[in-house]
C-alpha positions in Angstrom: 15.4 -5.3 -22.9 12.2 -3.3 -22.0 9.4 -3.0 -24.5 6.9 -0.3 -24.0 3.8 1.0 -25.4 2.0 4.1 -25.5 -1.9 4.8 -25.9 -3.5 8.2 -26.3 -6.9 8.1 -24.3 -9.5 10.7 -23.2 -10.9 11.4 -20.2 -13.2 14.2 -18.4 -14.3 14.9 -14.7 -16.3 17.7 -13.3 -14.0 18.3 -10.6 -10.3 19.2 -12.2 -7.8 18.4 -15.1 -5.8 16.7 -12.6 -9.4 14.2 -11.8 -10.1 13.7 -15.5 -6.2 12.7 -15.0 -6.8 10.3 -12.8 -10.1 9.2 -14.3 -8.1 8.0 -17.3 -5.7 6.1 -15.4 -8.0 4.6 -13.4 -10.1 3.6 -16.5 -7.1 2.4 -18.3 -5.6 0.2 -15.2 -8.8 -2.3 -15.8 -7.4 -3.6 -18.7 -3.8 -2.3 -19.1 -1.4 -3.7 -16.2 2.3 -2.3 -15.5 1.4 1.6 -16.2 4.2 2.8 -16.1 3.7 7.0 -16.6 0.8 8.9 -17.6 1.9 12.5 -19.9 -1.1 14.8 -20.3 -0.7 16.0 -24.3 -4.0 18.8 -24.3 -6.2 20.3 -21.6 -9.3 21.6 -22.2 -13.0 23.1 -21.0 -16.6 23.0 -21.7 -18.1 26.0 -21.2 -21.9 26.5 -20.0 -23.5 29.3 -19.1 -20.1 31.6 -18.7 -18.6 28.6 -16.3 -16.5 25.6 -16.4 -18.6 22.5 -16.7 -16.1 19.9 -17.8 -12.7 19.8 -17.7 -11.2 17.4 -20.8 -7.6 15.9 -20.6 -6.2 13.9 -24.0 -3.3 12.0 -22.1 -0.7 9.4 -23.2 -0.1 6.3 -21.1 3.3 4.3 -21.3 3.3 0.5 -20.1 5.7 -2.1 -20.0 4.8 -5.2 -22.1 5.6 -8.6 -20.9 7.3 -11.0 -23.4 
């Protein structure tokens, strides 16, 4: 039987929601192995000066724990 676990992280990039995406996988894979899917729960923007500046994601990331 497979255990799992999910954390809720955040994450922002300058570039896109789908970077920020990857920015919080990327971050998370340093300390959590066997990631096994990422589900993005919220997007959203900061906005300066009538543009985007920062694009926000709050995402969810399921691993597999070893027993």
């Amino acid at each position: 039987m497979a255990i799992l676990k999910v954390i809720e992280i955040l994450a922002n990039s300058k570039i896109s929601w789908e970077d920020a995406t990857k920015n919080a996988v990327s971050h998370a894979s340093k300390t959590v192995k066997n990631i096994a899917s990422v589900y993005v729960k919220e997007q959203s923007a900061v906005v300066e000066n009538g543009e985007v500046a920062e694009f926000r994601v709050n995402v969810k990331i399921t691993f597999s724990v070893n027993n």
